[in-house]
C-alpha positions as CSV (number, residue, x, y, z in Angstrom):
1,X,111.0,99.7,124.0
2,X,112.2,101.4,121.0
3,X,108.9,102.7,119.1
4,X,110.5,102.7,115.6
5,X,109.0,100.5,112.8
6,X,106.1,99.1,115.2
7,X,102.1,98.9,114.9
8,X,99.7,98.1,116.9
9,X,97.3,95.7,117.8
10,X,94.3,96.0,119.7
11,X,93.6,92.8,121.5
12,X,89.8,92.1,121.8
13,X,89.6,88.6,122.6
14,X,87.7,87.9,125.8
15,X,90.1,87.1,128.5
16,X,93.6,88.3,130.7
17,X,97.0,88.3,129.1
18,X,100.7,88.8,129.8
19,X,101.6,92.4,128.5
20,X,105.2,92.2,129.2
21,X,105.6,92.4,133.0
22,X,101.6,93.1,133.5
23,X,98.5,90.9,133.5
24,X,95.9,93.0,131.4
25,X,92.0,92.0,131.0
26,X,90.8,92.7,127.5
27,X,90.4,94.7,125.3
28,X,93.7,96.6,125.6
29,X,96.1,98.3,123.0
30,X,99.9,96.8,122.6
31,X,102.5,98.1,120.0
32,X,104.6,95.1,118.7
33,X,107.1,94.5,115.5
34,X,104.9,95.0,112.2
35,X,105.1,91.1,111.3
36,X,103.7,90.2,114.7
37,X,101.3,92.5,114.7
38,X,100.4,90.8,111.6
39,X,100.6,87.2,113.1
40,X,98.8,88.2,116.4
41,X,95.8,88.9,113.7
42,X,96.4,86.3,111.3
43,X,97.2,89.0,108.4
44,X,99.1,86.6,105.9
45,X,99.7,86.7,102.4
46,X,96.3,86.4,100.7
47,X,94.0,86.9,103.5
48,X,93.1,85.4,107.1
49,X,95.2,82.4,108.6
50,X,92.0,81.2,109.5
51,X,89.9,81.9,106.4
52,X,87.8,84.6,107.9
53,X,87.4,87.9,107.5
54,X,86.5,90.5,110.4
55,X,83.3,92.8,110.5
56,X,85.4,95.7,109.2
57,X,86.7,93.5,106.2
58,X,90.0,93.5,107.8
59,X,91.0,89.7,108.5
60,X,91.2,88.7,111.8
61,X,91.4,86.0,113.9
62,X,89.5,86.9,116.4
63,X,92.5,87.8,118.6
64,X,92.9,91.4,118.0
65,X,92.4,94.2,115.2
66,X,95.7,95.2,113.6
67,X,96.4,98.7,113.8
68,X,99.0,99.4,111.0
69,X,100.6,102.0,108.7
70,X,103.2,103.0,111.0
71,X,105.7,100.4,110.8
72,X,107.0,101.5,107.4
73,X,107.0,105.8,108.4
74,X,110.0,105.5,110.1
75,X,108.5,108.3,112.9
76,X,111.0,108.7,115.7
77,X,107.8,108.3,117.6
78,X,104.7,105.8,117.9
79,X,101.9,105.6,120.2
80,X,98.5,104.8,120.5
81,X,95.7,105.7,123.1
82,X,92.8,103.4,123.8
83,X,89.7,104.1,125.6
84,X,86.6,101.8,125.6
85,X,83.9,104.7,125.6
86,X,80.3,104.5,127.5
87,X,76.3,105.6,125.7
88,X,77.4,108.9,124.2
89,X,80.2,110.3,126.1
90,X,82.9,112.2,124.5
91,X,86.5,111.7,125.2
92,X,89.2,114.0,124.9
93,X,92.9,112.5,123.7
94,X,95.7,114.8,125.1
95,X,98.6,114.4,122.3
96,X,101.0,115.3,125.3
97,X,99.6,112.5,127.4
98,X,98.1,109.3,125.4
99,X,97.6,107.7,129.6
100,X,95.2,110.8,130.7
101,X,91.7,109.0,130.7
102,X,93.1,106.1,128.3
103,X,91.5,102.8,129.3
104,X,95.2,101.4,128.2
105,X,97.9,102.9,125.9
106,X,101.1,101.4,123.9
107,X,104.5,103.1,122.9
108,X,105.4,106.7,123.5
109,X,103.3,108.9,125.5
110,X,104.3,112.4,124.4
111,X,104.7,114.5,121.2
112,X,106.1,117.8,120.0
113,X,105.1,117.0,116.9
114,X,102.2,114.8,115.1
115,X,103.1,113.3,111.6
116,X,100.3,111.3,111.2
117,X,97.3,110.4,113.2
118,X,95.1,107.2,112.8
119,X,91.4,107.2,114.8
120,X,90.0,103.4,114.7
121,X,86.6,102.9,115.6
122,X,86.7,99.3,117.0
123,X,83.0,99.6,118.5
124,X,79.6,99.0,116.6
125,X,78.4,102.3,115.8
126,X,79.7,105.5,114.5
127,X,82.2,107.8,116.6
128,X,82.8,111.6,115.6
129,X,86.3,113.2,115.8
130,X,86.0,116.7,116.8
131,X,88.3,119.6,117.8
132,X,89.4,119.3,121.4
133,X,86.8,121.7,123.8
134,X,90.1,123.7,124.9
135,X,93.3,123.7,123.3
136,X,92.6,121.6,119.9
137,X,95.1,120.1,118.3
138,X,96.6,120.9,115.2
139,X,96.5,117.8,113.4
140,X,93.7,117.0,112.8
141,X,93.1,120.7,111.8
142,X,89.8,121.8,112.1
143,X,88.0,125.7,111.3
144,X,86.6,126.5,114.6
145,X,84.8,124.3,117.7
146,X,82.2,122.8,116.2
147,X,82.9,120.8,113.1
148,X,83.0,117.1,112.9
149,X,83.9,114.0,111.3
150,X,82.3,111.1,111.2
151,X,83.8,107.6,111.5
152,X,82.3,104.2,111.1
153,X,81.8,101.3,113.1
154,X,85.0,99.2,112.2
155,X,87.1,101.9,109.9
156,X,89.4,104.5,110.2
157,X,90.2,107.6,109.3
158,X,93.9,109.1,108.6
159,X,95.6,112.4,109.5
160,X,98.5,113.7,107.9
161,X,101.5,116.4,108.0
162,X,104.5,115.6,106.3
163,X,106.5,118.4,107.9
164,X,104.7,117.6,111.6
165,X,102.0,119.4,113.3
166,X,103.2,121.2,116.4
167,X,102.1,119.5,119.4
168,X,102.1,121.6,123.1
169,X,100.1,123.0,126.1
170,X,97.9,125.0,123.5
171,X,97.5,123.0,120.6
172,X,96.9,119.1,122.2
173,X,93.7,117.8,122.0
174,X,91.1,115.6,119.7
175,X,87.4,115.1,120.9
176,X,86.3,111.4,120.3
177,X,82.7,110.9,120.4
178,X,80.2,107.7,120.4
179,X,76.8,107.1,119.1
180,X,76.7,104.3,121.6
181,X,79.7,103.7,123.1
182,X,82.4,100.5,122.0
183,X,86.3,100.7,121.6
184,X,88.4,103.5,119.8
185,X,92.3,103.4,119.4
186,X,94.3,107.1,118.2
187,X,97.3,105.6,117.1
188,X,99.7,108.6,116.6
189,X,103.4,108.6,114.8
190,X,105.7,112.1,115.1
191,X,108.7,113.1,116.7
């Protein structure tokens, strides 16, 4: 599947879908054309489809969170990693692997470079991003090991390099971590 101009929707709604050729149990991540992304979460003109909007002020349906603000970039590459996270455990997302550890994952895998990354806390309570333990990544660029940023339950928090981070074996990874576990997507767009 081509991964230009596409978002991503994480679909939350209790339950087993078709995912192209697979059967997937909820909550999972898929990358689809922007408008359906839209339509899968009832994002049309002037608010909900169904009147309501989500817990993160978003509107929803109750079928999925839309994960947007790629669509439009025109990256050569979009992906997204999704991991549903347990109590406080941190994650690490590997830039040159969005399936290592991912509880699902949508569009490309692999980057050389990272234009912009997008870290959506779809749980309850607040996540930290963090440089990766061994070989952080450049984007998001952090001064040394130990400093953090805090994201909310149901919000998100942008990255950005217009001229592309550099992405390899040395400079890969992003430490995710919960307060008390939930759902987070790293939806990443680069070449």
């Amino acid at each position: 599947m081509a991964t230009t101009n596409v978002d991503f929707v994480l679909i939350t709604k209790t339950g087993s879908y078709a995912s192209g050729a697979a059967v997937k149990a909820a909550p999972f991540v898929v990358a689809v054309e922007a408008n359906a992304a839209r339509n899968l979460t009832g994002r049309v003109p002037g608010g909900a489809a169904t009147g309501i909007l989500g817990s993160t002020g978003l509107p929803t349906n109750g079928t999925g969170i839309h994960i947007g603000g790629f669509s439009d970039q025109g990256f050569a590459l979009n992906g997204a990693y999704h991991k549903t996270t347990s109590g406080t455990t941190g994650v690490t997302v590997d830039l040159t692997d969005l399936t290592s550890g991912a509880t699902s994952s949508a569009g490309d895998t692999t980057f050389a470079k990272a234009n912009k990354i997008r870290v959506y806390n779809a749980g309850t309570a607040d996540m930290t991003v963090a440089p990766g333990g061994s070989n952080p990544s450049n984007l998001p660029k952090f001064a040394g090991t130990t400093p953090t940023l805090t994201v909310a339950a149901g919000s998100y928090i942008d990255f950005s390099n217009d001229a592309g981070a550099t992405v390899d074996s040395t400079h890969k990874t992003i430490l995710i971590t919960p307060t008390s576990g939930g759902d987070v997507v790293v939806a990443v767009g680069g070449s």
